[in-house]
Every structure is written in C-alpha cells, then in structure tokens.
Biopython code that builds the backbone (N, CA, C, O; Angstrom):
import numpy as np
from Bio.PDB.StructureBuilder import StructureBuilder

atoms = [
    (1, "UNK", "N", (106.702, 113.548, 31.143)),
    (1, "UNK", "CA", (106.231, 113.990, 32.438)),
    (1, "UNK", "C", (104.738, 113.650, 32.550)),
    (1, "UNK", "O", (103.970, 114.031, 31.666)),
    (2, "UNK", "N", (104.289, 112.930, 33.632)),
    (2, "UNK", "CA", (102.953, 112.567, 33.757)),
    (2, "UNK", "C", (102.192, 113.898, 34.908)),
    (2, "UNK", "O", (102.906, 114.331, 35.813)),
    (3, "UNK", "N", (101.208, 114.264, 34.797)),
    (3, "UNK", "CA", (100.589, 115.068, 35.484)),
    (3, "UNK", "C", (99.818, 114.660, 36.645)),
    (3, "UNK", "O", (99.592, 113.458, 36.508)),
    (4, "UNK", "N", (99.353, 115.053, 37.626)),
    (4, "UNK", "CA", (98.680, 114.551, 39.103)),
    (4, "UNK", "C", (97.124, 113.792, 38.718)),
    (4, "UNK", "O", (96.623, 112.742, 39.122)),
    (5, "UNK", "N", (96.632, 114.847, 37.747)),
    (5, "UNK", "CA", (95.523, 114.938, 37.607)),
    (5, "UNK", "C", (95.582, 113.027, 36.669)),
    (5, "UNK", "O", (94.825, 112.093, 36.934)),
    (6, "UNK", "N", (96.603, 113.025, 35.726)),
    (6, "UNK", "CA", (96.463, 111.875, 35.036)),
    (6, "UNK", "C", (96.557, 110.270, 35.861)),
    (6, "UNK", "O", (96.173, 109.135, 35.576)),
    (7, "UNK", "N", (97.370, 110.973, 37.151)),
    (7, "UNK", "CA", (97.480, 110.076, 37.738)),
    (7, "UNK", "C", (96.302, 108.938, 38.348)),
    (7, "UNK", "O", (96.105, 107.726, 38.253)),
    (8, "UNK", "N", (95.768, 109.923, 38.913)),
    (8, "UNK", "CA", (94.276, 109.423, 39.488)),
    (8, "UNK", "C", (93.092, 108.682, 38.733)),
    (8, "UNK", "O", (92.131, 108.236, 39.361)),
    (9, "UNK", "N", (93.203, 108.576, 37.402)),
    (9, "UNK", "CA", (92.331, 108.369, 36.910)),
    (9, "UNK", "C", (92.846, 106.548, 36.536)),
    (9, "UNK", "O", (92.384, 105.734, 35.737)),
    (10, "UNK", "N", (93.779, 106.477, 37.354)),
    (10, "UNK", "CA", (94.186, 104.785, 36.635)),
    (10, "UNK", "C", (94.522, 103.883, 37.692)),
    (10, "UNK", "O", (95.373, 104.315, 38.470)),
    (11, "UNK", "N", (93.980, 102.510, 37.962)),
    (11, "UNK", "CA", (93.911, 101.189, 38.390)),
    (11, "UNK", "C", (95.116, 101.009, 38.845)),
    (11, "UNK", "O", (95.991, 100.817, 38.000)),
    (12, "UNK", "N", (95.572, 101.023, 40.577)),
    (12, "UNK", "CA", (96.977, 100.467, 41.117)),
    (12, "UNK", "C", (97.157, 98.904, 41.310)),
    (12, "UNK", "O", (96.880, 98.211, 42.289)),
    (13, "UNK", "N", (97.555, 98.649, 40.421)),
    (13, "UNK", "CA", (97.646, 97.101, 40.788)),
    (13, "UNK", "C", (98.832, 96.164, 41.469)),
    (13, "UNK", "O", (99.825, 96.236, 40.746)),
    (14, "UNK", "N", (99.076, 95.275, 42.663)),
    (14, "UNK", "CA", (99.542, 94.508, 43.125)),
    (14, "UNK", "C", (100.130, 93.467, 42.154)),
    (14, "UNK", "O", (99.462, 92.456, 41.939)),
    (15, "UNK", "N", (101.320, 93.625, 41.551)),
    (15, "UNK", "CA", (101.609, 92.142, 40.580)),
    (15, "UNK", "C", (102.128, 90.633, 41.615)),
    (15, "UNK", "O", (102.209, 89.413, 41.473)),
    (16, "UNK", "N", (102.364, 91.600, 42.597)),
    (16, "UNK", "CA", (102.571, 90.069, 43.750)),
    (16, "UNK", "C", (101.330, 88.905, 43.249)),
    (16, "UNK", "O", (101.441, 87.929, 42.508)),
    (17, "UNK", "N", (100.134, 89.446, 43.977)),
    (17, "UNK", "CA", (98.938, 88.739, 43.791)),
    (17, "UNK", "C", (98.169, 89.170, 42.859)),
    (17, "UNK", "O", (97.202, 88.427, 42.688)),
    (18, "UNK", "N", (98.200, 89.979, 42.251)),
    (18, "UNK", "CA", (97.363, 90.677, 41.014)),
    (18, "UNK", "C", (95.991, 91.082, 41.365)),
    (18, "UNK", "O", (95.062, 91.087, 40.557)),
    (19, "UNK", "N", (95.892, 91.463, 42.757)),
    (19, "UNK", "CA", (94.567, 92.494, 43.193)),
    (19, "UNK", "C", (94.453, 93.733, 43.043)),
    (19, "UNK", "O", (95.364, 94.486, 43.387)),
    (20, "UNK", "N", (93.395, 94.146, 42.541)),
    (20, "UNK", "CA", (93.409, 95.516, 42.457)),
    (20, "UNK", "C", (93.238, 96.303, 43.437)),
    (20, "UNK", "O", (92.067, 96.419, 43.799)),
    (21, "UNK", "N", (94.208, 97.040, 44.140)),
    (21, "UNK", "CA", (93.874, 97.721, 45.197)),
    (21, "UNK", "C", (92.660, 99.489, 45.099)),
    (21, "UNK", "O", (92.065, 99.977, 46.059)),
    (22, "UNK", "N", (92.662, 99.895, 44.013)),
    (22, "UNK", "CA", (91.899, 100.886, 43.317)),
    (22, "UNK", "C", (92.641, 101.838, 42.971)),
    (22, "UNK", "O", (93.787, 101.635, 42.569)),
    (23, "UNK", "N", (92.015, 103.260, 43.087)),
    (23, "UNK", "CA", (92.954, 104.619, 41.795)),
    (23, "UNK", "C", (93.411, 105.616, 43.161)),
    (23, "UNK", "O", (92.876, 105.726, 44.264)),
    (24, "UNK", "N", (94.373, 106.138, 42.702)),
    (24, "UNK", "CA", (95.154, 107.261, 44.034)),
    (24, "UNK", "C", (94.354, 108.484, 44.018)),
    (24, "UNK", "O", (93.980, 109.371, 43.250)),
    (25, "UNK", "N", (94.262, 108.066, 45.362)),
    (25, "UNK", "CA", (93.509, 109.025, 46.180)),
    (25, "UNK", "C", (94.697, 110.374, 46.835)),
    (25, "UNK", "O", (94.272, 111.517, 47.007)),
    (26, "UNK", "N", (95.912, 110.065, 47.082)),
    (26, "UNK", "CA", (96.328, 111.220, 47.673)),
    (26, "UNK", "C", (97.527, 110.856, 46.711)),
    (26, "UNK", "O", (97.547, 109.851, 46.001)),
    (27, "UNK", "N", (98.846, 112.119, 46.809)),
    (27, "UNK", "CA", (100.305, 111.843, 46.982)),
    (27, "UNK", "C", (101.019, 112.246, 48.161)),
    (27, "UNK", "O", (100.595, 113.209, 48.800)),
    (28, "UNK", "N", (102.439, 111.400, 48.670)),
    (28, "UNK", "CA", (102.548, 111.970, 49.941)),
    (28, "UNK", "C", (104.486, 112.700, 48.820)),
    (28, "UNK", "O", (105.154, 112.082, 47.991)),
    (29, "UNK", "N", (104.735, 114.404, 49.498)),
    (29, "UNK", "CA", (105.322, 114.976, 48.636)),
    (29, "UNK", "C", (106.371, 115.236, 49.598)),
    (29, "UNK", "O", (106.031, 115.505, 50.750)),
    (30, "UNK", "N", (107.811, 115.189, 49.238)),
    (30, "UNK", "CA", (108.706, 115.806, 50.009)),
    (30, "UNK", "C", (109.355, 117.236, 49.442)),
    (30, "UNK", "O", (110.354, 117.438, 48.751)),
    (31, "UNK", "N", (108.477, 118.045, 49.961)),
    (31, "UNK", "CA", (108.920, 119.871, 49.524)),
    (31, "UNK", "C", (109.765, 120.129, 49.075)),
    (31, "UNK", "O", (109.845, 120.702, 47.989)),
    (32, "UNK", "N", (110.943, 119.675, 49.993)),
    (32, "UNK", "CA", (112.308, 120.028, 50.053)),
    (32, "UNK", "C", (113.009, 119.540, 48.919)),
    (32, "UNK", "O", (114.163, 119.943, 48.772)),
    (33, "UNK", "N", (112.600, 118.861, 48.204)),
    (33, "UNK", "CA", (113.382, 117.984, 46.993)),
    (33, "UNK", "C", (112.347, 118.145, 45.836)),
    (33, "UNK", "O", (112.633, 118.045, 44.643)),
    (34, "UNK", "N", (111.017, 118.428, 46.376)),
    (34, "UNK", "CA", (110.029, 118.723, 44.830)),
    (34, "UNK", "C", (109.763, 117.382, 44.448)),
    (34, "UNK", "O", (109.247, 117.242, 43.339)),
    (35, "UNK", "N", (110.007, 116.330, 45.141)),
    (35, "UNK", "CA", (109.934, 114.829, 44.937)),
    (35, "UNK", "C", (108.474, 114.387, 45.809)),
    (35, "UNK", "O", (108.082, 114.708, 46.931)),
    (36, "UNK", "N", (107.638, 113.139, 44.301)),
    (36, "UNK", "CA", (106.560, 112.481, 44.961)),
    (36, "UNK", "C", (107.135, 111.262, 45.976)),
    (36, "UNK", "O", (107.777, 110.415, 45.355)),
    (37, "UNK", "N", (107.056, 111.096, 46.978)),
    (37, "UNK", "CA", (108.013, 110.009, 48.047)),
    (37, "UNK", "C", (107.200, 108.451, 48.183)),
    (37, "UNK", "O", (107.780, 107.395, 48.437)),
    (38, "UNK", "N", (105.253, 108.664, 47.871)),
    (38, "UNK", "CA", (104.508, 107.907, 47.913)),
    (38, "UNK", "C", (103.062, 108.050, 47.229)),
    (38, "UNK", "O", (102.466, 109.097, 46.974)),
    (39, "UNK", "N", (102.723, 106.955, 47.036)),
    (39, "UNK", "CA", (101.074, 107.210, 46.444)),
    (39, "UNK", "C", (100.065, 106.717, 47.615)),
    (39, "UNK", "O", (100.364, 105.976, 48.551)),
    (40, "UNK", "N", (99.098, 107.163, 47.409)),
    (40, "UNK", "CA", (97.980, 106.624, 48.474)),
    (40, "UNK", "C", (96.936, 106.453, 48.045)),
    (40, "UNK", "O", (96.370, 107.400, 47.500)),
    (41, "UNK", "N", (96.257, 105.091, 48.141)),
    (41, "UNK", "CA", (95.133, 104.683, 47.624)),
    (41, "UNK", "C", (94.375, 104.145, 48.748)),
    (41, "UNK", "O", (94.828, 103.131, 49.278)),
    (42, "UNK", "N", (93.397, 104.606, 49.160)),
    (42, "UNK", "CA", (92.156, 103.858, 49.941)),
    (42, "UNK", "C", (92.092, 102.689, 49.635)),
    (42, "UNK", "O", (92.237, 102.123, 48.551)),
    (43, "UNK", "N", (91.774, 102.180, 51.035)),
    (43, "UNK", "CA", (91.545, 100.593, 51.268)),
    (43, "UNK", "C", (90.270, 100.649, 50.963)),
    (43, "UNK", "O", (89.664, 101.685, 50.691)),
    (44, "UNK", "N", (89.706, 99.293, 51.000)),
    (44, "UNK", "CA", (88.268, 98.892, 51.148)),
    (44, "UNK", "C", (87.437, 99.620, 51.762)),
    (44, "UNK", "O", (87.893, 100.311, 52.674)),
    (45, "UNK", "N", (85.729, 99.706, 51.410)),
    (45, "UNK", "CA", (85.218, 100.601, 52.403)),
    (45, "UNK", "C", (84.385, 99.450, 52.806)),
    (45, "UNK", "O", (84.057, 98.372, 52.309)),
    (46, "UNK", "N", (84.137, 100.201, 54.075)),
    (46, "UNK", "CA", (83.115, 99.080, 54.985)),
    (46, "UNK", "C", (82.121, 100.238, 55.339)),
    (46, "UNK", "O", (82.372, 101.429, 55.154)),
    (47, "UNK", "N", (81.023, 99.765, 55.843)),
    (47, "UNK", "CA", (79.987, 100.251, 55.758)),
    (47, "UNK", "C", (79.900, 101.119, 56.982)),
    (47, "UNK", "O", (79.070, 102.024, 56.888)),
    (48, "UNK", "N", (80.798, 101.023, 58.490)),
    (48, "UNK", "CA", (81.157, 102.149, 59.172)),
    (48, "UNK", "C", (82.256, 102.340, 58.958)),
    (48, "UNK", "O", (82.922, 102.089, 59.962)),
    (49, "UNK", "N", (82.795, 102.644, 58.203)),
    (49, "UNK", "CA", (84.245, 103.249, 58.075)),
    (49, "UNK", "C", (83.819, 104.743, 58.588)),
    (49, "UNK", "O", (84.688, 105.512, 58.176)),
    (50, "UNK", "N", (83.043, 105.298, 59.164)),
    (50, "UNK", "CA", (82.600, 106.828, 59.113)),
    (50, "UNK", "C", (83.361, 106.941, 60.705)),
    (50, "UNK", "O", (83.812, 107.999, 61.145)),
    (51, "UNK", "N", (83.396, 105.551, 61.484)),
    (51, "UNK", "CA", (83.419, 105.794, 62.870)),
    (51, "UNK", "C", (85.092, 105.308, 63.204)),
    (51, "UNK", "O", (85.778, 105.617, 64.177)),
    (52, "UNK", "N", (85.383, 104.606, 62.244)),
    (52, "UNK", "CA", (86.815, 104.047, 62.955)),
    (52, "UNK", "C", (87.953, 104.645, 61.684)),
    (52, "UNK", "O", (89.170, 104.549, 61.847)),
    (53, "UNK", "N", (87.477, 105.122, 60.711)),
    (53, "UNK", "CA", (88.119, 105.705, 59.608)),
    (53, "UNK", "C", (89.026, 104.227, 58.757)),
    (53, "UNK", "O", (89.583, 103.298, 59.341)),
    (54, "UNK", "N", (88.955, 104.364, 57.798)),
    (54, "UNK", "CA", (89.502, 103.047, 56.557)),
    (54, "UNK", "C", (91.098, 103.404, 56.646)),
    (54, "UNK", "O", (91.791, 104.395, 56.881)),
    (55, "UNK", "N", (91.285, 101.973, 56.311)),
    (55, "UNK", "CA", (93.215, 101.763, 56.133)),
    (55, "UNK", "C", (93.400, 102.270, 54.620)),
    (55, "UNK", "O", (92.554, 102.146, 53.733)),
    (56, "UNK", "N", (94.459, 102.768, 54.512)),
    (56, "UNK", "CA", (94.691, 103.640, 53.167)),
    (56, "UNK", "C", (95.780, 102.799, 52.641)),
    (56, "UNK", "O", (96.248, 102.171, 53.590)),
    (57, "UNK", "N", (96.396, 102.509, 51.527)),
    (57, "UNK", "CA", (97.814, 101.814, 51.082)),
    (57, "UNK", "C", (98.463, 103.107, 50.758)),
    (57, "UNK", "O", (98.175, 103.827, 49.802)),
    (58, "UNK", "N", (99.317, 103.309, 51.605)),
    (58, "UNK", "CA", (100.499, 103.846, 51.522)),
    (58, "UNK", "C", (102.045, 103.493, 50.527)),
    (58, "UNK", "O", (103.216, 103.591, 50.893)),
    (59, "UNK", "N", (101.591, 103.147, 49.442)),
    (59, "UNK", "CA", (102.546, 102.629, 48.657)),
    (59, "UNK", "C", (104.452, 103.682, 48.189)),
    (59, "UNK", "O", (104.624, 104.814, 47.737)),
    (60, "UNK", "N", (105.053, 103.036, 48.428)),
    (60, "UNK", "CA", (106.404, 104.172, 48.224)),
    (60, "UNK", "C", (106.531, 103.978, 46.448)),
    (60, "UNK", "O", (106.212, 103.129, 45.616)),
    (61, "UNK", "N", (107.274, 105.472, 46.472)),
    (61, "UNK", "CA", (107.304, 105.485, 44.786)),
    (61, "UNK", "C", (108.459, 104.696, 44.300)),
    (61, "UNK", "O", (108.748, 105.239, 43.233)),
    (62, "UNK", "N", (109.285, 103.704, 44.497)),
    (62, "UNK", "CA", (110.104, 102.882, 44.521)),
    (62, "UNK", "C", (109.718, 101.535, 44.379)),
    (62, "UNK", "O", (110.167, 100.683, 43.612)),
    (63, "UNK", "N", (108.752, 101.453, 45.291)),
    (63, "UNK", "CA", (107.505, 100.301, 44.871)),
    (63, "UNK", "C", (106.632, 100.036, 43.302)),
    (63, "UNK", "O", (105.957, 99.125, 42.824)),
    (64, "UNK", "N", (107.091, 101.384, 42.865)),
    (64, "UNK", "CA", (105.925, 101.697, 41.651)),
    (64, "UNK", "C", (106.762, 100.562, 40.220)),
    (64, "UNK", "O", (107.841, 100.858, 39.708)),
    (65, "UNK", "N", (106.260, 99.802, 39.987)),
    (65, "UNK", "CA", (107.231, 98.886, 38.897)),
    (65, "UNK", "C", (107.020, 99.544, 37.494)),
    (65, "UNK", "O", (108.048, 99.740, 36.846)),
    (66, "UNK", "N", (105.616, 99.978, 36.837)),
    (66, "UNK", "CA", (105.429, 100.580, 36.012)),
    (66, "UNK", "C", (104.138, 101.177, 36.094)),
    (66, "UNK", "O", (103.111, 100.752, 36.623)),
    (67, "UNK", "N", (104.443, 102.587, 35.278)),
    (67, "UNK", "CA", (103.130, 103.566, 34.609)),
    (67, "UNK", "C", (102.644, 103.514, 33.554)),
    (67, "UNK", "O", (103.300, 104.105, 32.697)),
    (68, "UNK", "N", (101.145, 102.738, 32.991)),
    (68, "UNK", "CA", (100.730, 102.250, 32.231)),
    (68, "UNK", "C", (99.609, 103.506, 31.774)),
    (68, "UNK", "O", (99.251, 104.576, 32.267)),
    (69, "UNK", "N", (99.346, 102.864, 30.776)),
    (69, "UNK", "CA", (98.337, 103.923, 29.636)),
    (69, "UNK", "C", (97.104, 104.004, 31.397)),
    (69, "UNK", "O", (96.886, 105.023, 32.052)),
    (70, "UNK", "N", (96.728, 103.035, 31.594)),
    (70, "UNK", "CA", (95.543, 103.307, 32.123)),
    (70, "UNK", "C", (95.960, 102.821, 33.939)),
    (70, "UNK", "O", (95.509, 103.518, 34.848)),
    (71, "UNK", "N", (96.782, 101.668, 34.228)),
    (71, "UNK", "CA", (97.408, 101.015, 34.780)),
    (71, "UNK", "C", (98.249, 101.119, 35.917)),
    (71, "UNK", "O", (99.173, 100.561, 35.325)),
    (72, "UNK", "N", (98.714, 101.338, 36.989)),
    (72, "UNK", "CA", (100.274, 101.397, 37.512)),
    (72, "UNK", "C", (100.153, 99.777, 38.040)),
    (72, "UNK", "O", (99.175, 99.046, 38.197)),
    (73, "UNK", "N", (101.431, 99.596, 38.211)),
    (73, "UNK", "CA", (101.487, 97.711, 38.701)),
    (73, "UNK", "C", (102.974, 98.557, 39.684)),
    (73, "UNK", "O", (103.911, 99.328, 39.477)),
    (74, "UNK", "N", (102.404, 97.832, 40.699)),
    (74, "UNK", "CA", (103.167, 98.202, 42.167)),
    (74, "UNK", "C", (103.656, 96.679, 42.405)),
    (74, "UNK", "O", (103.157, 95.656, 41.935)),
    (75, "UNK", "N", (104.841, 96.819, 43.318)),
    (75, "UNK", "CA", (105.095, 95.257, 44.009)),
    (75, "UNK", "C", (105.168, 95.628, 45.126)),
    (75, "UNK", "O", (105.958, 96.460, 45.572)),
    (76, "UNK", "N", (104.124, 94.886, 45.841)),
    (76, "UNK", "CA", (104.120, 95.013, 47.575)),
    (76, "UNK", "C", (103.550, 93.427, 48.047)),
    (76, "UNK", "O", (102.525, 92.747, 48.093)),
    (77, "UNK", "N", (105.134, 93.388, 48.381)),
    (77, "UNK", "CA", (105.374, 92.059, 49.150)),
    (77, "UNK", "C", (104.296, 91.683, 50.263)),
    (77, "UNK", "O", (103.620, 90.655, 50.262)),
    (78, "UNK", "N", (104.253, 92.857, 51.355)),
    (78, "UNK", "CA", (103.259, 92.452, 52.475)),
    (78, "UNK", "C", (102.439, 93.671, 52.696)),
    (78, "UNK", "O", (102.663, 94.559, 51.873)),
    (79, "UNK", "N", (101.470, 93.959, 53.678)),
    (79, "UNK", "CA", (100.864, 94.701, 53.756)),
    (79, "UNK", "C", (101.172, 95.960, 53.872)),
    (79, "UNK", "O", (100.985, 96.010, 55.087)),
    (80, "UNK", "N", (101.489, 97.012, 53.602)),
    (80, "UNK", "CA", (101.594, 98.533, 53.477)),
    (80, "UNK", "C", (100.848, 99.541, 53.760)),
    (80, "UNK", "O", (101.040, 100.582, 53.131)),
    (81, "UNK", "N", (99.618, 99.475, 54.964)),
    (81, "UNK", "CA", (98.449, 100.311, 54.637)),
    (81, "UNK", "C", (99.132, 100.710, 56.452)),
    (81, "UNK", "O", (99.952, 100.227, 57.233)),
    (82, "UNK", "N", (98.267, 101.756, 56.407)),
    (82, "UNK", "CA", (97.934, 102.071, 58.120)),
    (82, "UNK", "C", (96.792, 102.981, 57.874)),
    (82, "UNK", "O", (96.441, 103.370, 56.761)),
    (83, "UNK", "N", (96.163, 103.331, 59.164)),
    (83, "UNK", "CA", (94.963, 104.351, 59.221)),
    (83, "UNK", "C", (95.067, 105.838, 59.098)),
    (83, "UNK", "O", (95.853, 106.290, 59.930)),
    (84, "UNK", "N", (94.576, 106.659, 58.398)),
    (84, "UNK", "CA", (95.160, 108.244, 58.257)),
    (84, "UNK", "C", (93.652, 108.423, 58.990)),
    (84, "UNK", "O", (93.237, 109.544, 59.284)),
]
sb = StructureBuilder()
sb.init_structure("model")
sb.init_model(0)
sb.init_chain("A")
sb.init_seg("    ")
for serial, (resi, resn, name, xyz) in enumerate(atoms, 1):
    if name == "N":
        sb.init_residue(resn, " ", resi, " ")
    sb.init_atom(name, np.array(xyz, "f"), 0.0, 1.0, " ", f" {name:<3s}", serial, name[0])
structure = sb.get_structure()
C-alpha cells in the first residue's frame, strides 16, 4: 500500500514522449468506492497564471503504467489537461 503523502514527492512521467510533466499536486477520489479515479499534476507556470489560472494534467489512474521508487511513468497519448 503506497500512502498520499509518498505519492507527491515523485516525478510523473509521460513514456509516450518522455517529458516530465512534474509531482502530484492533487488526487481526484470517488467516495463511494474509497477509490483514487485520477492524479493531478500542474501544468507549466507562466508568469500570469495568477489571472487566467494554469492547465492542470488530469491524468486517470488507468493511465498510471507504473509506481516507481521515486518515479510514476503514465501513458498519455494526447493532451489530458483542462483549467481547474
């Protein structure tokens, strides 16, 4: 069993293209089942992101290919983000 807290502290990586998208910032949780449904990692920041708010990657936990010592490697075919 991996913990929330362990989660965050490790590098989501794209093996499509092998970019690092960065470390999870949120989880999105479905109550009703006690199930994590998605991870969420902030997009890029830009220097007003204060006024139009940043695209987040919304990655599904199905997407997740593996959980590495330090690591997760996600496969996301095309873009996955929207604005929260």
């Amino acid at each position: 069993m991996i913990k929330v807290s362990d989660l965050r502290n490790r590098d989501v990586v794209n093996i499509v293209d092998g970019k690092r998208l960065g470390t999870i910032c949120d989880l999105d949780l479905d109550l009703e089942s006690g199930r994590v449904t998605a991870i969420i990692v902030p997009g890029s920041v830009r220097i007003f992101s204060l006024f139009g708010g940043g695209r987040d990657y919304i990655i599904p936990w199905d997407n997740i290919v593996k959980i590495g010592v330090d690591t997760i490697l996600v496969d996301l075919p095309g873009p996955v983000y929207q604005n929260r």
